[in-house]
C-alpha positions in Angstrom: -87.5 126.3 135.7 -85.6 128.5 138.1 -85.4 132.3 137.2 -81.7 131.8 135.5 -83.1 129.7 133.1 -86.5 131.9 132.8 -84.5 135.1 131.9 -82.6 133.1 129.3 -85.5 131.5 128.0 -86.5 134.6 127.2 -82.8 136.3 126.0 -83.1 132.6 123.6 -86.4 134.0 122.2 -85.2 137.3 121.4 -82.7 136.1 119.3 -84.8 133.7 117.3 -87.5 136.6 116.6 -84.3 139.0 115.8 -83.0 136.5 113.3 -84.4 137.6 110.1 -83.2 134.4 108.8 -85.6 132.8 111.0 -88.6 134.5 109.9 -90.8 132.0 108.0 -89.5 129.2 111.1 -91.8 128.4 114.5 -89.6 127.9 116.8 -89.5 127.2 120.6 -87.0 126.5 123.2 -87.2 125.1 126.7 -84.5 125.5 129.0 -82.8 123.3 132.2 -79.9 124.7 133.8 -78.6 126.9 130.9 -78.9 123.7 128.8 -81.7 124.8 125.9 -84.0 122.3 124.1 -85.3 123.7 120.2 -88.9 122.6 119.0 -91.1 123.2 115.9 -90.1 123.5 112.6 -88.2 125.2 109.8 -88.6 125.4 106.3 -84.8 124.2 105.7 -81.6 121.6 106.8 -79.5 125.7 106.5 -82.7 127.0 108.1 -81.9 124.5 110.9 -78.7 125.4 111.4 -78.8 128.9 111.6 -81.7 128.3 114.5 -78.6 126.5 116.4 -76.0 129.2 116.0 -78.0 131.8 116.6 -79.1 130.5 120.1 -75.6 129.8 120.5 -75.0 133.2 120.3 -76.9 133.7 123.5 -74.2 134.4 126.3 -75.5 132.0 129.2 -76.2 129.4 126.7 -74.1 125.5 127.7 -75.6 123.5 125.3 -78.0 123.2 122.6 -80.0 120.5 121.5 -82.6 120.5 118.3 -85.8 119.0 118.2 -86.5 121.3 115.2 -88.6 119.1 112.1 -87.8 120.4 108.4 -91.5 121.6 107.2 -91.0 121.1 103.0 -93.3 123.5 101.4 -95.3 121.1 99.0 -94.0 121.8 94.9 -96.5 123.6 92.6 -97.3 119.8 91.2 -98.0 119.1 94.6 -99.8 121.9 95.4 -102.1 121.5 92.1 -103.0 117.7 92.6 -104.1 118.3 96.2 -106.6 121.3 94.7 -107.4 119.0 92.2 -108.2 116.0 95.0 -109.9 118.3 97.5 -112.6 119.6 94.6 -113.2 115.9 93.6 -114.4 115.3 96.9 -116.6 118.5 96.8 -119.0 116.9 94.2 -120.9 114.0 95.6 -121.8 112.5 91.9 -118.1 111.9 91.8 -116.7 108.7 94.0 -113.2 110.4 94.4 -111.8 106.6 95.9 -112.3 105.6 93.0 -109.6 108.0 91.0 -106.2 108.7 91.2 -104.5 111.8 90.1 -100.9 112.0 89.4 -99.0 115.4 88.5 -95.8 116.3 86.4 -94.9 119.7 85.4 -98.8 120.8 85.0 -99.2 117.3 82.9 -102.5 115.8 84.9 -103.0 112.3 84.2 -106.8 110.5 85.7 -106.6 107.2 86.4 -109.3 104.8 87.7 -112.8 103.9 87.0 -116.2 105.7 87.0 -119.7 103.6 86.5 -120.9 106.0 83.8 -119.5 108.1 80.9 -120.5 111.2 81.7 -118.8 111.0 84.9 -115.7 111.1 83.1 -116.7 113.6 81.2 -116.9 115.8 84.6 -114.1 114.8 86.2 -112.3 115.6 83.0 -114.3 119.4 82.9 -113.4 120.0 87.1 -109.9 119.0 86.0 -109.4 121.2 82.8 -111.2 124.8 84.9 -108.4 124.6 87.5 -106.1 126.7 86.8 -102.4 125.4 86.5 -103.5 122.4 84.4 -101.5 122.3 81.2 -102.3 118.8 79.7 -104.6 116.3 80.5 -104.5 112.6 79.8 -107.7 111.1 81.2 -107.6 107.4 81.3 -110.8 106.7 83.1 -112.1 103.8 82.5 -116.1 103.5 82.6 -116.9 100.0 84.9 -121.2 100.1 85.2 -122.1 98.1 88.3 -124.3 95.9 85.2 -124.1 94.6 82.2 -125.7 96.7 79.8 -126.9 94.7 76.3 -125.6 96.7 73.4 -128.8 96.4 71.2 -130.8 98.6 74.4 -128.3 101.2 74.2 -128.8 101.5 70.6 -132.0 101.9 70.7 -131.8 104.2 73.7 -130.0 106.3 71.7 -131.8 106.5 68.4 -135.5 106.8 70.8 -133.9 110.0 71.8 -132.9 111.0 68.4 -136.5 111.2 67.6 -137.3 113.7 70.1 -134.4 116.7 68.5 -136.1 117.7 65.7 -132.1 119.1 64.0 -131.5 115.4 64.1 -133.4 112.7 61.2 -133.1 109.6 62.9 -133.4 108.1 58.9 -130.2 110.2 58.7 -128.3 108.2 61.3 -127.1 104.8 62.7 -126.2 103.8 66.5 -123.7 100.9 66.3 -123.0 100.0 69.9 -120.4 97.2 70.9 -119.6 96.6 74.1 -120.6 99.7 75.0 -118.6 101.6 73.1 -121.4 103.9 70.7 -120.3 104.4 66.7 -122.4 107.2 65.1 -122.7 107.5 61.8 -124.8 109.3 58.8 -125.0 112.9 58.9 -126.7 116.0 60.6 -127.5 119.5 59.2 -125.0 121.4 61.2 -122.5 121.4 64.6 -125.4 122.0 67.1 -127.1 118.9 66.1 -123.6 117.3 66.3 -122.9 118.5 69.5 -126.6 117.3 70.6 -126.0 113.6 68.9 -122.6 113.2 71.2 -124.3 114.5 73.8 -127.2 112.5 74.0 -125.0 109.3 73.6 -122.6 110.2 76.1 -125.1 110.3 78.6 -126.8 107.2 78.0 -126.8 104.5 80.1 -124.4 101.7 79.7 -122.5 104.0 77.4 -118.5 103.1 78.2 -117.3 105.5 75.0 -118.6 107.4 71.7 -117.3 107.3 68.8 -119.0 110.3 66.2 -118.5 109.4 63.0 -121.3 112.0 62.2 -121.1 114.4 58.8 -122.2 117.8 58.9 -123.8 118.0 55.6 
């Protein structure tokens, strides 16, 4: 670059960091005998065009070509199922590969499969504490690596119903079918509800629960 085109390189640089239209742009310019070359990016088509003019502007200036890229800023939706993908991957009990996410106007919809219930269950709490989320419609499917025979579960289930003391196992009846748990009877009050679901959801083999339970 001879000392012509060094001085208005420099002139061309001015003018792009006077531009207040050009604030939020990254833009750089090589020149060849008066003859300038624009690089980087702006954040619009207008944005663009602006860049050209204004370089234009520069007396000296014989020609101007634009290498300049358009840099979109992602939409909020965007924005939100990125977070949302990023702290999926930060919880290694989750396989992330496994799940796609999908975004419209806050509306989060989870598709995909998980190998236990209870990993749905997360994915559906990390999902429902970021903030943004308006709706969710988790449609997780629950795929164990094995088949799980549903009489097991059942009595899985009702061996640790025996252990809460709020809950009368005489009180209560696991019906499990094809993994998906049916709980019926009652229990003295919404703790030992809560506790029943619980304890089913994270059961083995468990694809679903169904509580059917009365508080009574």
């Amino acid at each position: 670059m001879n000392k012509t085109d060094e001085q208005l390189k420099e002139k061309i640089l001015e003018q792009l960091s006077w531009d207040v239209r050009l604030e939020e742009a990254q833009i750089g310019a090589e020149v060849s005998k008066s003859r300038v070359r624009l690089y980087g990016w702006v954040t619009s088509l207008e944005q663009l065009m602006d860049a050209e003019l204004s370089v234009f502007r520069v007396r000296g200036v014989k020609e101007v070509e634009s290498d300049l890229k358009i840099k979109v800023a992602p939409s909020p939706d965007e924005q939100l199922k990125n977070f949302i993908e990023q702290t999926l991957t930060s919880h290694s009990e989750i396989d992330e590969r496994e799940i796609v996410i999908t975004v419209e106007d806050g509306v989060i919809s989870i598709d995909g499969t998980v190998d236990a219930l209870w990993k749905k269950d997360r994915v559906q709490s990390i999902v429902s504490s970021t903030s943004g989320v308006a709706v969710i419609i988790n449609r997780l499917t629950v795929a164990s690596s094995q088949k799980n025979d549903d009489k097991l579960i059942a009595q899985d289930i009702e061996q640790q119903f025996e252990k809460i003391p709020e809950i009368d196992p005489k009180e209560t009846t696991v019906i499990v079918t094809d993994g998906v748990v049916e709980l019926r009877g009652k229990v003295p009050f919404l703790p030992a509800w809560l506790h029943a679901e619980f304890l089913a959801r994270h059961t083995k083999g468990v694809k679903d629960v169904i509580n059917n339970l009365l508080i009574s």
